[in-house]
C-alpha positions as CSV (number, residue, x, y, z in Angstrom):
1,X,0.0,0.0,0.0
2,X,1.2,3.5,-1.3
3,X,1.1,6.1,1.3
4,X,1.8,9.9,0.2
5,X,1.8,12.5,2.7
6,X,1.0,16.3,2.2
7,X,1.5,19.4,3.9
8,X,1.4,23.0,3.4
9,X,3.6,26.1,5.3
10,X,2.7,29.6,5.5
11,X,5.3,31.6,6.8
12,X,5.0,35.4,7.6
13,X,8.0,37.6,9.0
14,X,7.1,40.9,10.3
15,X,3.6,40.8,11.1
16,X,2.7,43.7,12.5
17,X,4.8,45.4,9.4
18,X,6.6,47.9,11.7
19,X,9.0,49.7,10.0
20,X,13.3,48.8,11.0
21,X,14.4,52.0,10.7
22,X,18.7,52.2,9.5
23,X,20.9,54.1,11.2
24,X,21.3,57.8,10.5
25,X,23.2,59.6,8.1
26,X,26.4,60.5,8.9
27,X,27.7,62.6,6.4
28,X,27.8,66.4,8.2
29,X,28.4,68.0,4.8
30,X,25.3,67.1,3.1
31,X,21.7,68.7,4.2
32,X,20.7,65.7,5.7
33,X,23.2,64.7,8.5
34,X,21.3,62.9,11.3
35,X,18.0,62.0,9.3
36,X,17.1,58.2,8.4
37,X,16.6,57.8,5.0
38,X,17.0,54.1,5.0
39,X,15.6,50.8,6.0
40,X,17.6,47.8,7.7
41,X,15.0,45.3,7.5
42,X,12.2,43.9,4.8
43,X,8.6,45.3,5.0
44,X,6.1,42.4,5.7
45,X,7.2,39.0,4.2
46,X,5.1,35.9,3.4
47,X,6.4,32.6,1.9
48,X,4.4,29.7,1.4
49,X,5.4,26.0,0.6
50,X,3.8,23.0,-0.1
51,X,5.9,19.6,0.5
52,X,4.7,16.4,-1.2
53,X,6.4,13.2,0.3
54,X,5.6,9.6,-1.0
C-alpha cells in the first residue's frame, strides 16, 4: 500500500509590518546629516510551501 503525505507552510516575517528603521546619516556635509533615509530590515514577508512526500 502507497502512502503519500501532504503538507502546506505559511510563513509570515514581520507581522505587524513595523518599520526597522537604518541608522542615521552620517555625512555632516550634506543637508541631511542625522536623518534616516533608509531601512535595515524587509517590510512584511510571506512565503508559502507546499511539501509532497511519498
Amino acid at each position: 500500500m502507497d502512502r503519500a503525505n501532504l503538507a502546506f507552510r505559511w510563513e509570515v516575517f514581520n507581522v505587524a509590518n513595523t518599520p526597522l528603521f537604518g541608522q542615521p546619516n552620517s555625512d555632516f556635509s550634506s543637508g541631511v546629516a542625522g536623518q534616516i533615509t533608509t531601512l535595515s530590515g524587509d517590510q512584511r514577508t510571506m512565503q508559502f510551501a507546499l511539501r509532497l512526500s511519498f
